[in-house]
C-alpha positions as CSV (number, residue, x, y, z in Angstrom):
1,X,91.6,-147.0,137.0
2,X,88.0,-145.5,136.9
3,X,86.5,-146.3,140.5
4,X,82.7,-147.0,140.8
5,X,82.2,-143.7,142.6
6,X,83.5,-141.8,139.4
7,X,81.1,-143.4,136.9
8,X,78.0,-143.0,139.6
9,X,78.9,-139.3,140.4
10,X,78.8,-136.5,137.8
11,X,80.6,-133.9,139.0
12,X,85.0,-133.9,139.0
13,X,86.0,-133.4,142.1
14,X,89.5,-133.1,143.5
15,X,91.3,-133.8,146.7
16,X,94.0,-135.5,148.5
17,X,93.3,-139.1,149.8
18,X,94.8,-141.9,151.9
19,X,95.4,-145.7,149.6
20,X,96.4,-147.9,152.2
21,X,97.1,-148.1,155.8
22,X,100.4,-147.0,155.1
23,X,98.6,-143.3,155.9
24,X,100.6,-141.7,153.2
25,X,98.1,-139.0,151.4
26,X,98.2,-138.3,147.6
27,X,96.2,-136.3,145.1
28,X,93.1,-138.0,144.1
29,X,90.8,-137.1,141.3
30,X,87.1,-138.7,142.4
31,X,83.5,-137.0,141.9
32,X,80.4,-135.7,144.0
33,X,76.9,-135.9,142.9
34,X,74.6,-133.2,141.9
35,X,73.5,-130.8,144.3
36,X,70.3,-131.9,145.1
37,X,66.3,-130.2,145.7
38,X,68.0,-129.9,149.6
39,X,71.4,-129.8,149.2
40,X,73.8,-127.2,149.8
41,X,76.9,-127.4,147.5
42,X,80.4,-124.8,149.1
43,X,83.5,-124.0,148.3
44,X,86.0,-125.6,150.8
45,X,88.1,-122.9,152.1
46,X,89.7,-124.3,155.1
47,X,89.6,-127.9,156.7
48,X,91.1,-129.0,160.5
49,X,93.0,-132.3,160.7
50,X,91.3,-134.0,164.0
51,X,93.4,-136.5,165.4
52,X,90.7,-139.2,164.3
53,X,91.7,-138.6,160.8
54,X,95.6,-139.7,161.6
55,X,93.4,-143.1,162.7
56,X,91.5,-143.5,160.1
57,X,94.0,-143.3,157.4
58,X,95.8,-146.1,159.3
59,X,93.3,-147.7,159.5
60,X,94.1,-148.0,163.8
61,X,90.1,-148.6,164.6
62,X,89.6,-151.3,161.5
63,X,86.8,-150.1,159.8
64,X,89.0,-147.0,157.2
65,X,87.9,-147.8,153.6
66,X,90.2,-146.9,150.7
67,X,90.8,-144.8,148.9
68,X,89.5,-142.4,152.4
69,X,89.6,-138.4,152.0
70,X,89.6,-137.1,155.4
71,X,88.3,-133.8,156.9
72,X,85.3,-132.7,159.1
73,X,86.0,-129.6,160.1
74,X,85.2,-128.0,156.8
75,X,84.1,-124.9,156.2
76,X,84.0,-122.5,152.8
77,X,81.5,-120.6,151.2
78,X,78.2,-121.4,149.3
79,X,78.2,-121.8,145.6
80,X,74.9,-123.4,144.5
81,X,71.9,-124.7,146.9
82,X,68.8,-126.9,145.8
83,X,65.1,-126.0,145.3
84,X,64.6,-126.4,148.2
85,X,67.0,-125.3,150.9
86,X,65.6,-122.8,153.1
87,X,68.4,-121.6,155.4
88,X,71.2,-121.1,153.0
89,X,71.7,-119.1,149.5
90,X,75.4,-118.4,147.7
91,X,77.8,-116.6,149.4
92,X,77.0,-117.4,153.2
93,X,79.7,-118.7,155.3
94,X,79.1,-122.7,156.0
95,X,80.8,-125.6,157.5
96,X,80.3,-129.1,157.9
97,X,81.0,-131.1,160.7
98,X,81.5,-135.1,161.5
99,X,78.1,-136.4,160.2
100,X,76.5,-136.0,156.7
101,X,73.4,-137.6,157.5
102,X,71.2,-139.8,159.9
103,X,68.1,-141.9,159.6
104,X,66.0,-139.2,160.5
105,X,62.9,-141.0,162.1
106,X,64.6,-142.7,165.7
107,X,64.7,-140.8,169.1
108,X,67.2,-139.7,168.7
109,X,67.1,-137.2,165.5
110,X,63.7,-136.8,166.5
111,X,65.4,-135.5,170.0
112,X,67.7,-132.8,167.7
113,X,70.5,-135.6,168.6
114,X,71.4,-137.3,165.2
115,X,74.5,-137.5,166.5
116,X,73.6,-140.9,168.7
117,X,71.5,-141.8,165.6
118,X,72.4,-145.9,165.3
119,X,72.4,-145.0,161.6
120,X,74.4,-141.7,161.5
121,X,76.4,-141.3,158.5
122,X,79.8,-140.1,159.1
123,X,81.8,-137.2,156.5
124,X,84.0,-139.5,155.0
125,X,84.7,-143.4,154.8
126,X,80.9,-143.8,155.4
127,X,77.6,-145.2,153.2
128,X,75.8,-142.8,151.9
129,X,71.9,-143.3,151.5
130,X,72.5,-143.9,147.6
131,X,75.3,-146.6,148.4
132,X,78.2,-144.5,147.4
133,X,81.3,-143.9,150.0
134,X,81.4,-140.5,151.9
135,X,84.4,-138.5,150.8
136,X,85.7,-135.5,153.3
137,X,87.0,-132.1,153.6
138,X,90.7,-132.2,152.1
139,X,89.0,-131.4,148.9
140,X,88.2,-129.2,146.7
141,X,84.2,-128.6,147.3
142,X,81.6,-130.7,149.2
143,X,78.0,-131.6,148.6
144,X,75.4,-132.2,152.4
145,X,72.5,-131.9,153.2
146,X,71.4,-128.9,154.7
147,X,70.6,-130.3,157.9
148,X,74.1,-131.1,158.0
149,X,75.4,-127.8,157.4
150,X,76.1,-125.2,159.8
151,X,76.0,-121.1,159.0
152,X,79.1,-119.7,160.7
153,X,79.0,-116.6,161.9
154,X,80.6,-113.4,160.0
155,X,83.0,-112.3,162.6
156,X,84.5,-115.7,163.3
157,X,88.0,-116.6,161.3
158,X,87.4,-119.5,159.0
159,X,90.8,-120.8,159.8
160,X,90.5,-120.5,163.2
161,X,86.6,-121.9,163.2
162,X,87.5,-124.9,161.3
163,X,87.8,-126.7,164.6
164,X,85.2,-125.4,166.1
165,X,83.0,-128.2,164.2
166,X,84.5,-131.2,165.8
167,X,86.6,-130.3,169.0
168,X,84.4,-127.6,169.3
169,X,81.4,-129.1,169.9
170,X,83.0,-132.4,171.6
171,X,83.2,-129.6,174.3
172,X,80.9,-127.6,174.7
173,X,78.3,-130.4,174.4
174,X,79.7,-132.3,177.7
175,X,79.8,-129.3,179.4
176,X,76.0,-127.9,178.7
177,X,74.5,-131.6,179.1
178,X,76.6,-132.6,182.2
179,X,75.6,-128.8,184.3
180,X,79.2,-128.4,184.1
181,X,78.3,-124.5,182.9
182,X,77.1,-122.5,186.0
183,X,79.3,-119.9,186.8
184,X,81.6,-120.4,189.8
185,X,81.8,-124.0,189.3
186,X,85.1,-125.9,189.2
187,X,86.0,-128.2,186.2
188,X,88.8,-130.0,185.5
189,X,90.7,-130.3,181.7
190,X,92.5,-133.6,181.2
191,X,95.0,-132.7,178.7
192,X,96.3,-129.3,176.7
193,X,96.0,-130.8,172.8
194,X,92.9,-130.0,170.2
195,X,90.1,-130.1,172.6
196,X,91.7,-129.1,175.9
197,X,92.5,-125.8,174.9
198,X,89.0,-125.1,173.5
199,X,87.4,-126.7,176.2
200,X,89.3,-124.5,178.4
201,X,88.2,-121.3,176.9
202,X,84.3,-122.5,176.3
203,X,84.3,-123.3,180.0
204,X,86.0,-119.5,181.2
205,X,83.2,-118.1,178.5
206,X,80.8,-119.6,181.0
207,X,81.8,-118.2,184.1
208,X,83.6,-121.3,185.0
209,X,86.8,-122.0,187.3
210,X,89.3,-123.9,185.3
211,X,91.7,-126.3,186.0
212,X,94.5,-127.6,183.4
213,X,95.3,-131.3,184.2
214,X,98.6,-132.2,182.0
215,X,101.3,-134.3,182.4
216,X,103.6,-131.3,180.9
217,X,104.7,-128.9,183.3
218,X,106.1,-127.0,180.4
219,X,102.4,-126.0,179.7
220,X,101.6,-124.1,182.7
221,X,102.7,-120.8,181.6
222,X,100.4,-121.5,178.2
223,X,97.2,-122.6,180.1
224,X,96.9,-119.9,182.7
225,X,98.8,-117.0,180.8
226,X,97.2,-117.4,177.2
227,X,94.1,-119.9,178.2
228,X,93.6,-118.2,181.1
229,X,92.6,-121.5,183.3
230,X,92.8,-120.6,187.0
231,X,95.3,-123.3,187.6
232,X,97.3,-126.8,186.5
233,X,97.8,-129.6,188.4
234,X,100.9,-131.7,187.2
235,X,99.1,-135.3,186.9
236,X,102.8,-137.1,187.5
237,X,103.4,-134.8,190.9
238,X,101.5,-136.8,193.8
239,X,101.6,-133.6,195.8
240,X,100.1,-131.9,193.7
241,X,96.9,-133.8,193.1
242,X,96.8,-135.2,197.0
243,X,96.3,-131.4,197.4
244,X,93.4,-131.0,195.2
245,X,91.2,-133.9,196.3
246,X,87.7,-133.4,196.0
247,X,87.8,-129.9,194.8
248,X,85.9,-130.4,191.2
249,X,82.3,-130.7,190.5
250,X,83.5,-132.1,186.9
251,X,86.4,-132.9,184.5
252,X,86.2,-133.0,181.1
253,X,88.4,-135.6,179.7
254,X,90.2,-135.4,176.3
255,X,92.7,-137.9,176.5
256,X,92.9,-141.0,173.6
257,X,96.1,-142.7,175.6
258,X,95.6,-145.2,177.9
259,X,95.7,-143.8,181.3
260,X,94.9,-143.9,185.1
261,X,91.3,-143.0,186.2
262,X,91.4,-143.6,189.8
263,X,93.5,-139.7,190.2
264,X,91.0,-138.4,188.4
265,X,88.0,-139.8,189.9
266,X,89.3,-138.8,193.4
267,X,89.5,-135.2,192.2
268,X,85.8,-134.8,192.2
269,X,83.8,-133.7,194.6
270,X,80.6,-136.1,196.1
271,X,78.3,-136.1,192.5
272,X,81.0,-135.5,190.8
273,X,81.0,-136.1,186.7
274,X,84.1,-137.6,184.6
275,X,82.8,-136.8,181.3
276,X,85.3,-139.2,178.4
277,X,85.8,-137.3,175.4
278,X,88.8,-138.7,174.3
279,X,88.8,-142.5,172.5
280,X,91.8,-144.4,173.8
281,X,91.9,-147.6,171.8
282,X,92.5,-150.3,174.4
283,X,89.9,-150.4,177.7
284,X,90.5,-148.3,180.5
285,X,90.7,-149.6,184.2
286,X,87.9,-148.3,185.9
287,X,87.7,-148.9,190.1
288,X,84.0,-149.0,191.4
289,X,85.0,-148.1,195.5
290,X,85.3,-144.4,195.0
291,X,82.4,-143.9,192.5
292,X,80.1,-146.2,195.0
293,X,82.1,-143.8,198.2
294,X,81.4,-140.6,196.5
295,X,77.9,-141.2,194.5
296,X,80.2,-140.0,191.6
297,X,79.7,-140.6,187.7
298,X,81.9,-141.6,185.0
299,X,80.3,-140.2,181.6
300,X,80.9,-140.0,178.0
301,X,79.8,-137.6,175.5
302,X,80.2,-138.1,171.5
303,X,80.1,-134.9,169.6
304,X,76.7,-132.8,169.4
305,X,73.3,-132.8,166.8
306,X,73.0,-130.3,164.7
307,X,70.7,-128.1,166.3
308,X,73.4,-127.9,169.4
309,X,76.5,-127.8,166.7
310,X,74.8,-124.6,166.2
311,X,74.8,-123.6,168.5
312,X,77.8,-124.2,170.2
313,X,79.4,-122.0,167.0
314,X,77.1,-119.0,167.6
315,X,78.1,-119.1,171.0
316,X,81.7,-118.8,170.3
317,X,81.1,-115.8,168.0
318,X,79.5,-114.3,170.9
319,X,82.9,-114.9,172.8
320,X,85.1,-114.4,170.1
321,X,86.3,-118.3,170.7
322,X,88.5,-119.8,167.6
323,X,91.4,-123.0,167.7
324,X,94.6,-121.8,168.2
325,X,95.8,-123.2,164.4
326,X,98.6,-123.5,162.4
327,X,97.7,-123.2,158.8
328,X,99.4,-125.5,156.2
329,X,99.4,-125.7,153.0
330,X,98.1,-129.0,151.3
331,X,101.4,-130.9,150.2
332,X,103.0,-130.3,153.7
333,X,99.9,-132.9,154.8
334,X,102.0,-136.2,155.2
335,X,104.7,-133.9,157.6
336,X,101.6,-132.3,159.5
337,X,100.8,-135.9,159.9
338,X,103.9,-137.1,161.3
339,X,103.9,-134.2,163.7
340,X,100.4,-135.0,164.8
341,X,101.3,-138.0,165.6
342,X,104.4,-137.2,167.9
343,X,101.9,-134.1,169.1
344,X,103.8,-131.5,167.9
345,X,101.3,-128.9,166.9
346,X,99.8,-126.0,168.5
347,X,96.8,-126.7,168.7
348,X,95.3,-127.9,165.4
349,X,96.4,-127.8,161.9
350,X,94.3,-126.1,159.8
351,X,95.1,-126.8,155.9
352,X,94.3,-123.8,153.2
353,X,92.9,-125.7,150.8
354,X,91.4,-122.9,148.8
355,X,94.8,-121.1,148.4
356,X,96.6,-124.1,148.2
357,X,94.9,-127.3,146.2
358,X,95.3,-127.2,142.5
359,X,94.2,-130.0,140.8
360,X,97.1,-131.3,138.1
């Protein structure tokens, strides 16, 4: 069956997509248009699998079009840019992140924040300006504007900087916005998944003390030997947090399961910051008392624009910062899947699409 998208589009594209909420993933043969006067047309070489892509192609937050290609943390090299593209020619390193696009003219983009644009334009399952669906990084080559592509740095693994371009920058953003980055403060990291661990090191990169929050003891010996976090508190162990009570001037949190606030909340010190980075998908309980008793803040903090995404990547070329990733090849996807979802992986899967995707 030809799709609308094929006959609008002129050039074949290839990738693996999602039909139904069932999740399972399949080849797909679609198309992407031209590249553009200010377009920037790559190569996919690597693309993470966020955990929002397990949602999305199970449709768990109700808006997931089909057929959906996932992937935005995409990164390849440059094989043909517009007329007019001024910051990128073949060959550079690129990526792209979680938005495409934005409406350009609000506060926000005109603030170098697109990414609280009310009309942002998300990498896949989106409108595009023309009308057309947004397709994503588990393909074979993408097409953005170059506003919306990012140069990554030559000494940073593309595997490993994948990430980087969505729990990278869910991160680092909270932490520069929220003053959570002078040295010899003292932030808290709820969970050890995707984000946690790169939270962990872009906070240590900033002369920050770390502390692990978990509700796995089995990951202590990970997040102070390898992570190099100052120390873990064991959420479930009373003792424990009694004992650090109003010791943090922030936590970032990167939990999407419903849980507690109230332990975390009395962790910080007076003007204390909770920063949400994590989307659970039912409300969380939040107590007034100890914000009121403590003048402290609970905060929330979606990805970053464009001008911070970069950033937050030079930055962590400066550091030599990269996810901790398990590369896969493309048909293991529906098992990386599976395991996503029961959080086995350490820390992100990272699929090798440009050793591994051949179109049939």
């Amino acid at each position: 069956m030809v799709t609308p998208t094929e006959q609008e589009h002129p050039k074949k594209a290839f990738g693996w997509a999602a039909r139904d909420s069932s999740g399972v993933l399949s080849p797909f043969k679609f198309s992407r248009r031209e590249t553009g006067e200010k377009d920037v047309s790559f190569k996919v070489l690597y693309c993470g699998i966020c955990h929002s892509d397990l949602h999305m192609v199970k449709n768990e937050w109700d808006f997931s079009t089909y057929p959906l290609v996932p992937g935005h943390e995409i990164v390849g090299v440059v094989t043909e840019v517009g007329s007019k593209v001024q910051k990128f020619s073949v060959g550079d390193k690129v990526g792209v992140g979680c938005m495409v696009g934005s409406c350009t003219s609000c506060d926000s983009c005109s603030n170098n924040l697109e990414n609280y644009c009310p009309k942002y334009i998300l990498t896949y399952g989106a409108k595009y300006h023309d009308g057309t669906i947004t397709y994503g990084g588990y393909s074979d080559f993408m097409v953005a504007d170059e506003k919306f592509v990012i140069r990554v740095p030559d000494n940073l693994p593309l595997d490993g900087a994948a990430p980087l371009l969505c729990a990278g920058i869910t991160t680092y953003s909270p932490l520069r916005y929220y003053g959570l980055d002078k040295p010899g403060m003292h932030v808290g990291v709820v969970g050890l998944g995707g984000l946690g661990h790169v939270a962990v090191k872009f906070a240590k990169a900033m002369g920050v003390k770390v502390t692990v929050i978990s509700t796995s003891p089995n990951k202590k010996k990970e997040a102070i030997e390898h992570l190099c976090a100052d120390s873990f508190l064991v959420s479930r162990d009373q003792d424990q947090m009694q004992a650090a009570v109003g010791t943090m001037d922030g936590i970032i949190d990167t939990v999407s399961a419903v849980h507690p606030l109230l332990p975390l909340i009395a962790l910080l010190k007076s003007n204390g910051k909770l920063v949400m980075v994590g989307a659970p998908e039912k409300p969380l309980e939040l107590p007034v008392f100890p914000l009121l008793l403590g003048r402290k803040m609970v905060a929330g903090s979606n990805i970053g624009g464009m001008k911070e995404t970069q950033e937050m990547i030079d930055f962590a070329a400066k550091h030599n910062i990269t996810a901790q990733v398990e590369v896969i090849p493309i048909d293991y996807l529906n098992i990386a899947m599976e395991r996503l979802a029961k959080t086995d992986v350490k820390y992100r899967f990272v699929i090798d699409i440009g050793n591994t995707l051949k179109s049939t």
